[in-house]
C-alpha positions as CSV (number, residue, x, y, z in Angstrom):
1,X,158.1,-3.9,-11.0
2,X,155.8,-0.9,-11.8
3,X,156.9,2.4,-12.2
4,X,154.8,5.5,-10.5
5,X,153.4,7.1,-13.4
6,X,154.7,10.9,-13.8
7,X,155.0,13.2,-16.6
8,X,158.7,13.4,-17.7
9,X,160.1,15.7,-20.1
10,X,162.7,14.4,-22.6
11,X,166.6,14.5,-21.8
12,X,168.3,14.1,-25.3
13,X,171.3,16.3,-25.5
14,X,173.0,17.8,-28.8
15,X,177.1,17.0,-28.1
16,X,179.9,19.2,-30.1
17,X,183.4,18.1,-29.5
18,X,185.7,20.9,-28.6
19,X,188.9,22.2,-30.4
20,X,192.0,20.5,-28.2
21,X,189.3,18.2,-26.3
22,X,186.5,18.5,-24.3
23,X,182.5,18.6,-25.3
24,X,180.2,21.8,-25.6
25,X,176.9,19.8,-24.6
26,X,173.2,21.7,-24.6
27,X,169.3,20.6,-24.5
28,X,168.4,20.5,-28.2
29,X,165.2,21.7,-26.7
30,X,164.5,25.6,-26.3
31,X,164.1,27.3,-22.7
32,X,160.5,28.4,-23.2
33,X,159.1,32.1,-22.2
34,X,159.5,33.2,-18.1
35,X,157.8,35.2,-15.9
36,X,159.3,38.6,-15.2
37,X,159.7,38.6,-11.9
38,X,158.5,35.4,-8.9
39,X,155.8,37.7,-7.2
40,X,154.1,37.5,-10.7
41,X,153.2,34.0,-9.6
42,X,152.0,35.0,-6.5
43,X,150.1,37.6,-8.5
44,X,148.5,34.8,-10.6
45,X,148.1,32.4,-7.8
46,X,146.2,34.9,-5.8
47,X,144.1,36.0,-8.4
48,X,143.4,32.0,-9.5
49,X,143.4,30.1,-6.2
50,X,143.3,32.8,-3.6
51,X,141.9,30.3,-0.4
52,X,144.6,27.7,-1.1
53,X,147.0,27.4,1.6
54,X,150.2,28.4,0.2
55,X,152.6,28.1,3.8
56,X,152.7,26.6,6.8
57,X,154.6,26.6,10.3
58,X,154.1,24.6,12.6
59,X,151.8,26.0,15.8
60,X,151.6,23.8,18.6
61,X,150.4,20.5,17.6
62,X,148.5,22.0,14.4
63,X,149.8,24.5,12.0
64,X,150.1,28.4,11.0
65,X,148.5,29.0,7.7
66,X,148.8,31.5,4.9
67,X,146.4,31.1,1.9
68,X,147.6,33.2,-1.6
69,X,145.6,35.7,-1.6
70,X,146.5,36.6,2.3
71,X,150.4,36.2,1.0
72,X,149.8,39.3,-1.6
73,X,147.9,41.2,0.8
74,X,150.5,41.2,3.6
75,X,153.6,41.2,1.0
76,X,151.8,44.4,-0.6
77,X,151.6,45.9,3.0
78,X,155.1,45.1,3.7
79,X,156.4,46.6,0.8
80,X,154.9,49.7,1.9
81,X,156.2,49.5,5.0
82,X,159.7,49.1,3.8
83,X,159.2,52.0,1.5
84,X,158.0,54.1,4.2
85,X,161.6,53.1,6.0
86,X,163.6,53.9,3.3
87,X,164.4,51.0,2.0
88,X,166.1,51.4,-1.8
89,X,167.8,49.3,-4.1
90,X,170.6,50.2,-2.9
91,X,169.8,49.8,0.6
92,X,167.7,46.1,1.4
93,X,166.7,44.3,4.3
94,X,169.0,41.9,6.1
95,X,166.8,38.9,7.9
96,X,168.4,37.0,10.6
97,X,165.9,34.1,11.0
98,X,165.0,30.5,10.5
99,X,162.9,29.6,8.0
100,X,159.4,30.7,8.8
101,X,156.2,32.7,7.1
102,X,157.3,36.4,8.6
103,X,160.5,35.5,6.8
104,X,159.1,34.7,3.8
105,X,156.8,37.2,3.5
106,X,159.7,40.0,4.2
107,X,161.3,38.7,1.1
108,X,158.5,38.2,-1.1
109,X,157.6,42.4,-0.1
110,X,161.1,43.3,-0.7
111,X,161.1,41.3,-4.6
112,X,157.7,42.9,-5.1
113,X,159.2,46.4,-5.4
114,X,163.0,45.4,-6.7
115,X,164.3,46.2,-3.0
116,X,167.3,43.3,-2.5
117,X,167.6,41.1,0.8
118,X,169.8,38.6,2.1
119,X,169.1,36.0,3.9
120,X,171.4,35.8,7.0
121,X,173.1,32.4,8.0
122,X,171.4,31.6,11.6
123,X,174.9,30.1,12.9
124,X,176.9,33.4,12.2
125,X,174.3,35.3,14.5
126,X,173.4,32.3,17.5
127,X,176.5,30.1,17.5
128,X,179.5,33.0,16.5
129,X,181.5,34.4,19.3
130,X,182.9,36.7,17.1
131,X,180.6,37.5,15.1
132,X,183.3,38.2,12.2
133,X,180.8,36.5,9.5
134,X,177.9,38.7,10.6
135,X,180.5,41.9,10.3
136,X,181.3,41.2,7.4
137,X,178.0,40.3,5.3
138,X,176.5,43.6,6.9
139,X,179.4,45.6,5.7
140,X,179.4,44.0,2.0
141,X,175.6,44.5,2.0
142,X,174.6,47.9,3.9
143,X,170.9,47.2,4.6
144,X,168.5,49.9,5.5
145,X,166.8,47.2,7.9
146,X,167.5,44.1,10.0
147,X,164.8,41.9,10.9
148,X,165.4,39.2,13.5
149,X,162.4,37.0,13.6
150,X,162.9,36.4,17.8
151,X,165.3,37.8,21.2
152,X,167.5,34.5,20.3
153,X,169.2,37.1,18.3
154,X,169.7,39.5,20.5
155,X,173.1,38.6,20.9
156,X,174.2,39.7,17.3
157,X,173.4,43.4,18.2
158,X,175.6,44.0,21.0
159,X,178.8,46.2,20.3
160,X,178.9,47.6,17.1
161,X,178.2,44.7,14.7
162,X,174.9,46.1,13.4
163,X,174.6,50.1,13.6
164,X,173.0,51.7,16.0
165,X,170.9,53.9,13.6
166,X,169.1,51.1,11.8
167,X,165.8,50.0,11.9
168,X,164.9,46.6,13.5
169,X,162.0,44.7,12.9
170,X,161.5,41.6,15.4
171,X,158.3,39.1,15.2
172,X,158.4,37.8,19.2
173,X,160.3,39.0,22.2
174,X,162.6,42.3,21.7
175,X,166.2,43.2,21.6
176,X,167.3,44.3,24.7
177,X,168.8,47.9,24.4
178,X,167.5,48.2,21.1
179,X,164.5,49.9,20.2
180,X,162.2,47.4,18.0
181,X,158.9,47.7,16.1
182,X,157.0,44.5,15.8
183,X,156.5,42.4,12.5
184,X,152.6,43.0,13.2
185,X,152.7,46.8,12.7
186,X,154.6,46.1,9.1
187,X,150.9,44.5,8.3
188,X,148.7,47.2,9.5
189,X,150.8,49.8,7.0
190,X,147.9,51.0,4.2
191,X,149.2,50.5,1.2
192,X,149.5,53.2,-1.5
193,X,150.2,53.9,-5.4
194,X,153.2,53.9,-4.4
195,X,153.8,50.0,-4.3
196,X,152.4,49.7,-7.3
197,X,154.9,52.1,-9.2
198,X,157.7,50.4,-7.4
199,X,156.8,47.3,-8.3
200,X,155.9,48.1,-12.6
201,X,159.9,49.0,-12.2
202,X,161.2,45.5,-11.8
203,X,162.8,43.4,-14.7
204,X,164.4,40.5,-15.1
205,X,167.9,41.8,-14.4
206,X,166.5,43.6,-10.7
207,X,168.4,42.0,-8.2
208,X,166.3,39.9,-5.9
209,X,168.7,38.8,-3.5
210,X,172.3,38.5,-2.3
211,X,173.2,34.8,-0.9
212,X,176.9,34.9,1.0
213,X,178.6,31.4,0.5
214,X,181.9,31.3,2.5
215,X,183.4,28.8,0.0
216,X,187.3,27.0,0.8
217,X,188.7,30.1,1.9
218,X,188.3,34.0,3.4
219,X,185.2,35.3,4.2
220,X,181.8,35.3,2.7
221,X,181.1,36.3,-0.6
222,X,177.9,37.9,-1.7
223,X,176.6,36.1,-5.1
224,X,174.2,38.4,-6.6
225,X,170.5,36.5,-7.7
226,X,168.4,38.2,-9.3
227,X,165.0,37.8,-11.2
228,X,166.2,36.3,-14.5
229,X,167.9,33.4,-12.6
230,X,165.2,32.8,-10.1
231,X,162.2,32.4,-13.1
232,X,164.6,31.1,-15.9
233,X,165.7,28.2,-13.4
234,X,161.8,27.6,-12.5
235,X,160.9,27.5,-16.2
236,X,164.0,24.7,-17.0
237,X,162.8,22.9,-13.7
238,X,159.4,22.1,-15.1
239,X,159.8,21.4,-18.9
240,X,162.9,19.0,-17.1
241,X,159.2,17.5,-14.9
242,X,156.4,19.1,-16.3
243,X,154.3,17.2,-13.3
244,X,156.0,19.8,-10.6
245,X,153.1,22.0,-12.8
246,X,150.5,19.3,-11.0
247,X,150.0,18.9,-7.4
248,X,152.9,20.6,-5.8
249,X,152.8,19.2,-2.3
250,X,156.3,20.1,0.0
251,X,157.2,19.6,3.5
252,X,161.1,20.9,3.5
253,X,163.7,22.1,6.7
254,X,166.9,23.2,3.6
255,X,167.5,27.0,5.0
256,X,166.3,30.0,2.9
257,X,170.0,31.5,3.5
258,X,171.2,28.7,1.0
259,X,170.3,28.7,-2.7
260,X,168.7,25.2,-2.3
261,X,166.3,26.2,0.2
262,X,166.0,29.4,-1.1
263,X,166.1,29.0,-4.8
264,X,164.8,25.9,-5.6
265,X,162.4,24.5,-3.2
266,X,160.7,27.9,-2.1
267,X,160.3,29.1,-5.4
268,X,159.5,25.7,-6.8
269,X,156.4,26.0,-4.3
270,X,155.2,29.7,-5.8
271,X,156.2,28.9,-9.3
272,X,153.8,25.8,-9.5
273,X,150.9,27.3,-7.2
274,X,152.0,24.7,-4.3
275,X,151.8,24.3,-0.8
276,X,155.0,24.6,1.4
277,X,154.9,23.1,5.0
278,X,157.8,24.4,6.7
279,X,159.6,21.5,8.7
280,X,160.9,22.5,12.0
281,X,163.0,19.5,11.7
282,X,166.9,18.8,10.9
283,X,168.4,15.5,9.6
284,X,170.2,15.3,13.3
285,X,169.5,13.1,16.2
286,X,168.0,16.5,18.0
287,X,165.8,17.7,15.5
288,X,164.4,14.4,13.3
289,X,162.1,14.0,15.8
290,X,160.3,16.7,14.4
291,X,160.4,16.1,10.8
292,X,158.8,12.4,11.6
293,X,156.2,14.3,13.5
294,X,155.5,16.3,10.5
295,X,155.8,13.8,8.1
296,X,152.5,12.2,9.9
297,X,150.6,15.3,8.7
298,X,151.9,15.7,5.2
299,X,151.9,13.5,2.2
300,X,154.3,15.4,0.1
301,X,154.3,14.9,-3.5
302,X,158.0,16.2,-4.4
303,X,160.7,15.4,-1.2
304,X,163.6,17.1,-1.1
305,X,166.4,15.9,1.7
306,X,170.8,15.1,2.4
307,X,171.7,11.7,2.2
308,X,172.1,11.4,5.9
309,X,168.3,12.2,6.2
310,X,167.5,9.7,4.1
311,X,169.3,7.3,5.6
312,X,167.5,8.0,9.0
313,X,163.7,8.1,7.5
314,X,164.8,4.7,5.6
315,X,165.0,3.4,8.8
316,X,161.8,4.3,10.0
317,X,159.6,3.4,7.2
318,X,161.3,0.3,7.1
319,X,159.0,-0.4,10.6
320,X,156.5,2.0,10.6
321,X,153.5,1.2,8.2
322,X,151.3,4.3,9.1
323,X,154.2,6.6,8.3
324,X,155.0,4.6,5.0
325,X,151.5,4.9,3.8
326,X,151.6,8.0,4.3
327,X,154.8,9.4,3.1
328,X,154.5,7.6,-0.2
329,X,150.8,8.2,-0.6
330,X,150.9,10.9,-3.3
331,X,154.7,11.0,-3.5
332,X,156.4,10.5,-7.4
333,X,159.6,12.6,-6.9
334,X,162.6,11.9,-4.2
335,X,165.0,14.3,-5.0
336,X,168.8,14.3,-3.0
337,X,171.4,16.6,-3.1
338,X,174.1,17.9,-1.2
339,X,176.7,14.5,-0.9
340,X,176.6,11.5,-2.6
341,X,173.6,9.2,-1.9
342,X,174.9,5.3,-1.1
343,X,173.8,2.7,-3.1
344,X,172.2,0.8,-0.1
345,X,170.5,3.6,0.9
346,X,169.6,4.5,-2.5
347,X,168.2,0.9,-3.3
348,X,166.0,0.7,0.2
349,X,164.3,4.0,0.0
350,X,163.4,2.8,-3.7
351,X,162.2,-0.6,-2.5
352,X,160.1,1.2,0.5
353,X,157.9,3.1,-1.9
354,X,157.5,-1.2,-3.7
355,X,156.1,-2.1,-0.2
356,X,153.7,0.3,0.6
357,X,152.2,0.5,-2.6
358,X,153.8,-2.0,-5.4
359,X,155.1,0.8,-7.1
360,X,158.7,1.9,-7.5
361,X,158.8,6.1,-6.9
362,X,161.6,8.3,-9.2
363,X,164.8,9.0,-6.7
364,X,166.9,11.6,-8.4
365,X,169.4,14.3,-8.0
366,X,171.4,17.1,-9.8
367,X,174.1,19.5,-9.4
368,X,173.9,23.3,-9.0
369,X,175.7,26.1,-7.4
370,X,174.7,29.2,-5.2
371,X,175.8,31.1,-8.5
372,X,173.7,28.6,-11.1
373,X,170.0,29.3,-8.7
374,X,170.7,26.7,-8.7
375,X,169.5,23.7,-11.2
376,X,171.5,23.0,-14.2
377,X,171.9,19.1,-14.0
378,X,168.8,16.7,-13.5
379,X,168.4,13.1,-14.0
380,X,164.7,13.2,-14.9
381,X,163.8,9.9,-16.1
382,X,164.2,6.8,-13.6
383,X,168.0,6.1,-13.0
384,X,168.9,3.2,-12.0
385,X,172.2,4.8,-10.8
386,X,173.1,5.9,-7.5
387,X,174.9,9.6,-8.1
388,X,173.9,10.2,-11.2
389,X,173.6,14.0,-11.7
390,X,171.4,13.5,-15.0
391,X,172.1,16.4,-17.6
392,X,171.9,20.0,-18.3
393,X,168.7,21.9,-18.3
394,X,167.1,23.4,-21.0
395,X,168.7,27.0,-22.1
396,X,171.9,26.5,-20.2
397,X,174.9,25.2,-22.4
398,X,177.9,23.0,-20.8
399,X,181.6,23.1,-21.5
400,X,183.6,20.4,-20.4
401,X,187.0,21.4,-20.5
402,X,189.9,19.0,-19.7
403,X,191.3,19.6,-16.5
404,X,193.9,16.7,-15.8
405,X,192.5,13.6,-15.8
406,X,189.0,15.2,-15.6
407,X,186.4,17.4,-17.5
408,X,185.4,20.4,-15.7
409,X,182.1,21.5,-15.8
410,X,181.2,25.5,-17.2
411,X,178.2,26.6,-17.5
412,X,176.6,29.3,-19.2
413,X,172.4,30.4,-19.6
414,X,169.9,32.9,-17.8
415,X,170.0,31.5,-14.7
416,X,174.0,32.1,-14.1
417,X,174.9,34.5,-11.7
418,X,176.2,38.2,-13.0
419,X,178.5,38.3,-10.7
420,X,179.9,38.9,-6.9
421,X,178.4,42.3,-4.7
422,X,181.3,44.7,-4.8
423,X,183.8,42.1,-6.1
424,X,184.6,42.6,-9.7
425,X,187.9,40.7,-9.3
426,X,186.1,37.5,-8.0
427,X,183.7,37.7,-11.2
428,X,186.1,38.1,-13.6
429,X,188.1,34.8,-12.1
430,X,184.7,33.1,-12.1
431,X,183.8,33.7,-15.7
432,X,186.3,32.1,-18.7
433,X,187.0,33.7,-21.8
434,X,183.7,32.5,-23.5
435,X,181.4,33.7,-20.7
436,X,180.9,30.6,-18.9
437,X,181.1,30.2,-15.0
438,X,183.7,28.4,-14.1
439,X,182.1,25.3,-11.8
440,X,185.0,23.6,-10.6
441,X,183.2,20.2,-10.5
442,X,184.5,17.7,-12.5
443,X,182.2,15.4,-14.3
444,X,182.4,11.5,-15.5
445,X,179.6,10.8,-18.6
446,X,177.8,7.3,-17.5
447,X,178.5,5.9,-21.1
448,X,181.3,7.9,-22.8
449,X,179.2,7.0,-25.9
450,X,176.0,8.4,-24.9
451,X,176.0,11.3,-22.7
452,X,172.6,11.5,-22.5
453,X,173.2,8.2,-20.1
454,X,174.0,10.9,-17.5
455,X,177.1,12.2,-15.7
456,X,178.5,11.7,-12.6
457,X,180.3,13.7,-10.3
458,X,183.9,13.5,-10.1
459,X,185.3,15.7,-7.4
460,X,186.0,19.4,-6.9
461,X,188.9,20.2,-9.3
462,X,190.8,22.4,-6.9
463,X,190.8,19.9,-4.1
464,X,192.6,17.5,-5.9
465,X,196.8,17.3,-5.2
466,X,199.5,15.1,-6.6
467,X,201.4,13.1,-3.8
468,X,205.1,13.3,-4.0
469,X,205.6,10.9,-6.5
470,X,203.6,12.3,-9.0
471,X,200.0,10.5,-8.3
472,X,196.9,12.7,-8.6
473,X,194.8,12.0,-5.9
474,X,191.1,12.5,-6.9
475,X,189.8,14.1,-3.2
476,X,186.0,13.9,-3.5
477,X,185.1,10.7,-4.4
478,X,187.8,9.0,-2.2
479,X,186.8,11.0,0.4
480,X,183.1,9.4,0.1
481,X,184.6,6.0,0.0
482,X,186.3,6.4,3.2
483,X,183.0,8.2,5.0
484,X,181.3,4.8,3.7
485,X,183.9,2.4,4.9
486,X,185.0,4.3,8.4
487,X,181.5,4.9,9.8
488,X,179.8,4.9,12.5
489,X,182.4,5.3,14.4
490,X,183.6,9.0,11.8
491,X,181.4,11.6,11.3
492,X,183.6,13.8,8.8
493,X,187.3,13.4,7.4
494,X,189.9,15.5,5.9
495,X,192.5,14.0,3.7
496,X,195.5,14.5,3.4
497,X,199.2,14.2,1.3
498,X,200.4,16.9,-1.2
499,X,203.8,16.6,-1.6
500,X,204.0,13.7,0.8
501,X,205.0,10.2,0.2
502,X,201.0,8.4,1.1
503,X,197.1,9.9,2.2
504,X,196.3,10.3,5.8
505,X,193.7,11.2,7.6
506,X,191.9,13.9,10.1
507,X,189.4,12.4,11.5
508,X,186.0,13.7,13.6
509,X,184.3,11.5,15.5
510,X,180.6,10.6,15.5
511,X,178.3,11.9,18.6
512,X,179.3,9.6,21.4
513,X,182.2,8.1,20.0
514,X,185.3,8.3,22.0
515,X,188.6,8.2,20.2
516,X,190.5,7.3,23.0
517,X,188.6,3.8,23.0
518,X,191.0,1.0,22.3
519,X,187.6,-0.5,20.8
520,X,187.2,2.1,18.7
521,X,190.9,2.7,17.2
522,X,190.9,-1.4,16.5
523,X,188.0,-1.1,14.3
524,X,189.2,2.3,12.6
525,X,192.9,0.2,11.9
526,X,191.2,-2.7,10.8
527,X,188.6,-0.7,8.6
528,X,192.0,1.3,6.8
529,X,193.7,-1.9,6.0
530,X,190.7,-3.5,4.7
531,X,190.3,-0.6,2.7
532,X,194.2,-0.5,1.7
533,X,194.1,-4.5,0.8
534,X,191.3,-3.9,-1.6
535,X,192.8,-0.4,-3.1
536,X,197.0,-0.8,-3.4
537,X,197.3,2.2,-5.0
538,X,199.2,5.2,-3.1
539,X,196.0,7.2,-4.1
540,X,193.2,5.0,-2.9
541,X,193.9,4.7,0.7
542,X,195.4,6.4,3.4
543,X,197.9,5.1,5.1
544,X,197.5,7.0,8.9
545,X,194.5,8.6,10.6
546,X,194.5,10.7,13.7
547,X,191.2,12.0,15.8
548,X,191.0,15.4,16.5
549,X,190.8,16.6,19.9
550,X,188.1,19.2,19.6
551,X,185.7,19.7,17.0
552,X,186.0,22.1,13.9
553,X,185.2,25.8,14.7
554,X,182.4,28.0,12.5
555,X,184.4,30.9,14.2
556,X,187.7,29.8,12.9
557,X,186.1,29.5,9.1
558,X,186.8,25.2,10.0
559,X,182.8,25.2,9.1
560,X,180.8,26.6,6.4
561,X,177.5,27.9,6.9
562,X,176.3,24.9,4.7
563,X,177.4,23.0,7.8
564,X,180.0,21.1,5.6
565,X,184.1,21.5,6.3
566,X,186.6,23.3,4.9
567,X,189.3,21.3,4.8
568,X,191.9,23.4,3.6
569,X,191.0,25.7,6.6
570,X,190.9,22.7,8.9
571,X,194.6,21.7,7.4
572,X,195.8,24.9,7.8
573,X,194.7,25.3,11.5
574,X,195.6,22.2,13.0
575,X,199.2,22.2,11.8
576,X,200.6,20.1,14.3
577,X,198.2,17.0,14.0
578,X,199.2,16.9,10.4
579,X,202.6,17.0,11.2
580,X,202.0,13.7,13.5
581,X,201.1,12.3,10.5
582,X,203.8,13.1,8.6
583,X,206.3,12.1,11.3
584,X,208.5,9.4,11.7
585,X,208.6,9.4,15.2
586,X,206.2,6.9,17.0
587,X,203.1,8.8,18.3
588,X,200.3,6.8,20.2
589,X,197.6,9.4,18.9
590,X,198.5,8.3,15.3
591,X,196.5,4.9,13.7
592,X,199.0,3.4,11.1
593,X,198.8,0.7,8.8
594,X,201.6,-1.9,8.4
């Protein structure tokens, strides 16, 4: 079969073996010069395409555009505006918002003149009853003004989770008992020299942002981004696939409060002079609706999604021609991240792009980090390996340290993080003795012989426990193989068996499954001991599984805001199903292999 032609940069690696084991591993080839800050390249885009469309929302059955040159007019305005409010580096702009062009342009105006933001998580704001999460991340950060792009946030500013005195910003609707100016008047401000001096003041090491991930445990934790990571990571992105300096053509939902939205897929779209069509879509049975709708319109030529979306749109192309044509037309890049990618899945989106145009199209992925901007992995040539995480970047350097049986990945390069807001003791525990951030993934080279092969993930290091009798239990990819075996009938697992004699299981049911279904608990028995005949060992299969009676709780930290579980939380909280588990009474809740 042919390959879609693309322009691939090389992935040859230099490999040192360590002093009492392990591997330093690097790009022999050198991270080449950066911009200083990312609204440079809107600068230069304005300046050499200023009528291309750089953004797009969706408006009705059409779309909202922005061309460049509009983007630097209103992020010039903006930045006045904030100015005019006060706004300081040490006092930023919180946005509570979806992904849209208001919010993008509030954060493009706020890097143009070194002023930090963060990008709220939607869920802490419209799904929180407590609103602890919101607290918090306003406390950390202290803005000088809150933006909330609509009155579906209205919610978050009753009480005293955001004070009274601040300014607030909305686009539509208004915040009842809250006095409001509209988004519009931000874009009538005159600009003046002002903006300009502010904005000759910005280096490298101006902080650009502050993205909160909530991590395994405890609340959110600012990680501080700031113009050396954002440009660096852009620079090793491209000489990784010089074509992203092509056509850059992206339709993309991944939230701007997380680093993949944020980080790479918006700032891939400035850095290369693209167009960004903003997908009002989710990879859920409510929302893909949309994303197909929009996928009709655009013919991306780099597609970012989760495995689960993948595994949805698979099944539509398979039976929908138009949309094939269309999706694959200009297409040379599917990009995955987020969980592992299955190899069926994998292997029909590959043979999809072979039927609609005889050409096999580059699926890839990588590993990153809120703190790493987040590329440092990338497979870029054409893997024929399901989960392979490629290699590190040019200008970042890898340490693989033994941890176990495993090597843990550290990283260390421009686009690493300086550090937590306001938390020196978190940095310090981040960072080893060397200077390199401590990842806590553990890696598996593809050819132990060749590391430029590529590597494969091997599990978060700290999730992994010994059972009783001494057997390490390697959680994350287990925890895929039972997800693979035990669906569709379970959404999301959490394992578990430190210190106990064999694995079980919490289990969360898919929509519409009900656990209580003698149907349903037959097939989830039969799927353990299949799984159990095939895998002996104490460490490859779980012996019992219960349901859980009520679904995990974002308010109860049983939820990221990535949407994924945090399983020791979940452990921790539901105490007493764990304990059925562990029992040796009989309990009719509990699914138990013989």
């Amino acid at each position: 079969m042919s390959q879609r032609k693309v322009n691939l940069g090389p992935h040859d690696l230099a490999v040192t073996p360590l002093p009492g084991g392990g591997f330093h591993v690097r790009s022999p080839h050198a991270l080449q010069a950066y911009p200083r800050t990312m609204t440079d390249r809107l600068e230069h885009w304005a300046a050499e395409r200023p009528q291309q469309v750089y953004l797009a929302e969706r408006d009705g059955e059409g779309w909202r555009t922005l061309t460049y040159a509009a983007a630097l007019d209103a992020t010039r305005r903006i930045a006045q505006a904030l100015l005019d409010r006060g706004c300081t580096a040490s006092a930023g702009v919180a946005i509570l918002s979806e992904n849209g062009i208001d919010h993008a342009l509030l954060a493009l105006a706020a890097q143009y003149i070194g002023i930090p933001y963060v990008p709220v998580s939607p869920p802490y704001s419209l799904l929180s009853t407590d609103f602890a999460k919101l607290r918090h991340v306003l406390s950390v950060f202290n803005p000088r003004l809150v933006y909330a792009c609509d009155e579906r946030y209205a919610r978050a500013f009753a009480g005293d989770v955001i004070a009274a005195g601040l300014p607030v910003v909305v686009s539509d609707g208004a915040i009842a008992g809250r006095a409001s100016e509209r988004f519009s008047q931000l874009l009538e401000t005159a600009v003046t020299p002002a903006v300009a001096a502010a904005n000759a003041l910005v280096t490298n090491d101006t902080v650009a942002k502050v993205l909160f991930t909530s991590g395994s445990t405890g609340l959110p934790k600012g990680v501080i981004n700031t113009q050396r990571m954002l440009c660096s990571n852009q620079q090793m992105n491209v000489q990784a696939f010089p074509f992203f300096a092509e056509e850059m053509v992206m339709l993309d939902w991944s939230p701007w409060n997380h680093t993949a939205g944020s980080n790479q897929v918006f700032n891939m779209a400035l850095f290369h002079g693209g167009t960004l069509y903003i997908d009002d879509g989710k990879p859920t049975p409510a929302e893909f609706a949309k994303s197909l709708r929009n996928l009709r319109d655009v013919s991306p030529t780099v597609y970012f999604n989760v495995p689960r979306g993948y595994e949805e749109l698979a099944k539509v192309l398979d039976d929908d021609a138009e949309l094939r044509a269309t999706f694959f037309r200009k297409l040379k890049m599917m990009w995955y991240a987020g969980a592992a990618l299955s190899g069926p899945v994998f292997e029909h989106m590959r043979h999809l792009g072979i039927k609609a145009y005889g050409e096999e199209i580059m699926m890839t992925s990588g590993i990153g980090s809120t703190e790493t901007a987040p590329s440092a992995t990338f497979a870029n040539w054409y893997s024929q390996v399901s989960g392979n995480i490629g290699v590190p970047l040019p200008g970042l350097e890898m340490k693989l340290v033994p941890a176990g049986s495993k090597l843990e990945m550290r990283l260390r390069g421009p686009s690493i993080t300086p550090g937590y807001l306001y938390r020196d003791d978190l940095t310090r525990a981040a960072f080893d003795e060397d200077g390199y951030y401590k990842m806590g993934d553990g890696l598996k080279p593809l050819d132990p012989n060749d590391f430029s092969a590529g590597f494969l993930f091997d599990g978060r290091i700290g999730e992994d426990f010994k059972l009783s009798t001494g057997t390490w239990v390697s959680v994350g990819p287990l925890r895929t193989a039972l997800l693979a075996q035990l669906a569709p009938a379970v959404k999301d697992l959490v394992i578990c068996g430190q210190d106990q004699p064999y694995l079980a299981l919490l289990l969360i049911a898919d929509a519409g499954v009900h656990p209580a279904d003698p149907a349903v608990r037959a097939f989830v028995l039969e799927r353990l001991e299949a799984i159990a005949d095939a895998n002996p060992g104490s460490s490859t299969h779980a012996a019992r599984a219960i349901f859980l009676d009520r679904p995990p709780s974002i308010d109860d930290g049983e939820i990221t805001d990535k949407g994924s579980l945090n399983s020791a939380m979940i452990r921790e909280r539901r105490r007493d199903f764990v304990e059925h588990l562990y029992s040796s009474l009989e309990n009719p809740l509990v699914i138990a292999i013989a």
